[in-house]
Residue, then its C-alpha position, 0 to 999 in steps of 0.5 A: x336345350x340346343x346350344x350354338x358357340x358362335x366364333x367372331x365377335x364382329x357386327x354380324x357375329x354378335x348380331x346372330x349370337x344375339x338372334x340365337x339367344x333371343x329364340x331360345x338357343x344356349x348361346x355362347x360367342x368366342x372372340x379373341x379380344x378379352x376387352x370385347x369379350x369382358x363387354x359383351x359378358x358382363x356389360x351386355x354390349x359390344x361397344x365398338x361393333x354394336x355401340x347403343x344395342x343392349x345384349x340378351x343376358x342370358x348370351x355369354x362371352x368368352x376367350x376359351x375357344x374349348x370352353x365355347x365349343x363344349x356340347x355345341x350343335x351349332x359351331x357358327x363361323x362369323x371371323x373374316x374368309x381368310x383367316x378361317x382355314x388356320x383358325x378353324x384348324x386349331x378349333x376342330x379338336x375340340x367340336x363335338x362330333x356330331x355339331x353342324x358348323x355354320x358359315x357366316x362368311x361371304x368370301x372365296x378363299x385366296x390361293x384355292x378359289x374355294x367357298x367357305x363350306x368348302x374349306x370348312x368340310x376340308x379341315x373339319x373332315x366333315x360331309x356336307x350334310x355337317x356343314x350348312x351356310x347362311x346368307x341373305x340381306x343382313x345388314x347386321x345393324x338394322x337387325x341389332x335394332x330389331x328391324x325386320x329381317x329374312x335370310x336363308x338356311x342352307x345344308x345339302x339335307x334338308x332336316x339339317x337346315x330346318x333344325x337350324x332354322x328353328x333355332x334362329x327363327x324369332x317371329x316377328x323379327x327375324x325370318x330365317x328360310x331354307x334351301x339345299x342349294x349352298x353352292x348358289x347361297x355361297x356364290x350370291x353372298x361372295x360375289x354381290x360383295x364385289x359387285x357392291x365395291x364396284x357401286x361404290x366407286x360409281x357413287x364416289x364418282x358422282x355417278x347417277x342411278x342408272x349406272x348403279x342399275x346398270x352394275x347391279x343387274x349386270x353383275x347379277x347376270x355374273x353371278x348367275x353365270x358362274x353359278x351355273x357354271x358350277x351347279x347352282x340352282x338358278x332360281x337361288x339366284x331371284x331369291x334373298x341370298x342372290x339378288x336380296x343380298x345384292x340390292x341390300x348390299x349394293x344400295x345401303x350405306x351400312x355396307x362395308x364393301x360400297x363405302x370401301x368402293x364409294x372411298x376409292x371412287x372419291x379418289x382415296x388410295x387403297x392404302x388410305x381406303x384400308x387405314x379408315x376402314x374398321x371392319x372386313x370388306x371381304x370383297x377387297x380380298x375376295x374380288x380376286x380369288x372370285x376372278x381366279x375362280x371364274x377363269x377357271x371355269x371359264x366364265x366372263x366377269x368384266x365387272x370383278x375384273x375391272x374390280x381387281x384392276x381398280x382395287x390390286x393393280x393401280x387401274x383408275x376407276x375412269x378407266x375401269x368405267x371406259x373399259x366396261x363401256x366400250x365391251x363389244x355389244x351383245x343380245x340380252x339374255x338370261x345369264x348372258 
């Protein structure tokens, strides 16, 4: 039987734990708080993540990272972009030798501008064919409730990813497709998170729907010009982990990153903002290693930066809107 140790006992990772077990994988998730934990493990609930959602008995809990990792095929990685160079470090001595690990996190890492498949093959001493992503419009909620969901497996090798895919694919609920494009899977889930804080202001001020278009399809074109800056597939980006993901990010008022950007927009402090906010929005974090990354190739992303203007330097979101406003016009084009 595969088994998969799932690391991050948050809304998204016992939601994919969750999926795991229900199509047949040995599933065991790692979480670091023994309340969470004893929840999950002994009363088939995650209380403050997933209240109201039954979990599959046969999905087990535990705080022994060791103990989670033994004869894994899948290490699956769901804690917050940030905090995985460090844990992951003290993880590796103890995953298989042959496991695949799986990243479920939509950041750019601070201070190194690297995507998570990046910082996984760095500290694990892995190929890419050992490191694969998974990204699309998951709103980890709606799939706990067993609502309809696709999303997309992706691995430099193809059988690596199809290996994955069957052991999440659980007809007729959740649909899980492959691609060998992580760079363009990884961007389109990192980036669309920033986009989401900046569709978030615009609705906290009152904005209408065309500025939520605007910003949508604007931001769109950002991540597919980074992305071809740095060699992703273009067509990735048409797909559910690039414009799926960003249209159920963007528009849904279970996304962490558009209720973050709706608070600063109504006029909350970022201090306020982070108090009421329960979970990761990784975009308050990323927006800057995302920007950092841009200029290093030199691509243009008014939209991330007026992002971090308004989230890190004290930029008021009517400013950032003048700013985006009253940018010399220029021709429509494909990634323009």
């Amino acid at each position: 039987m595969t088994k998969a140790a799932v690391f991050g006992t948050g809304s998204w990772g016992t939601t994919f734990a969750m999926i795991l077990a229900e199509a047949g994988t040995q599933t065991v998730l790692w979480g670091r708080r023994a309340e969470i934990v004893e929840a999950i493990d002994a009363r088939h609930e995650n209380p403050d993540y997933l209240p109201g959602i039954k979990l599959p008995p046969a999905l087990r809990a535990t705080t022994d990272a060791e103990h989670a990792l033994r004869d894994a095929d899948f290490v699956v990685l769901a804690i917050p972009s940030q905090s995985l160079r460090g844990n992951l470090a003290a993880w590796v001595p103890h995953i298989p030798r042959r496991a695949v690990l799986v990243s479920l996190m939509k950041g750019i890492e601070l201070g190194s501008a690297k995507r998570m498949s990046e910082v996984i093959r760095e500290v694990a001493g892995v190929g890419e064919d050992r490191v694969a992503v998974i990204s699309g419009p998951n709103l980890a909620r709606e799939i706990a409730e067993r609502q309809p969901a696709a999303t997309v497996v992706a691995c430099a090798d193809q059988s690596v990813a199809e290996r994955l895919q069957a052991a999440c694919h659980l007809p007729p609920w959740f649909r899980p497709y492959t691609n060998t494009d992580v760079v363009g899977v990884e961007l389109g889930g990192a980036v669309k998170n920033v986009i989401a804080l900046a569709v978030g202001v615009s609705a906290g001020m009152g904005l209408g729907d065309n500025v939520r278009a605007m910003l949508m399809t604007r931001g769109l074109a950002e991540i597919s010009r980074l992305g071809a800056a740095l060699g992703a597939d273009p067509h990735t980006f048409a797909g559910l982990a690039g414009m799926g993901d960003l249209v159920a990010t963007c528009a849904s008022p279970l996304s962490r990153n558009r209720t973050f950007g709706e608070n600063l927009g109504r006029g909350m402090t970022l201090a306020e903002v982070v108090a009421a906010t329960k979970q990761t929005a990784e975009g308050v974090k990323s927006c800057e290693a995302v920007l950092e990354l841009a200029r290093k190739h030199d691509v243009e992303m008014p939209i991330t930066e007026v992002v971090v203007g308004v989230v890190h330097d004290g930029m008021t979101p009517s400013e950032a809107g003048v700013l985006l406003m009253s940018r010399t016009p220029k021709p429509e084009r494909y990634g323009v």
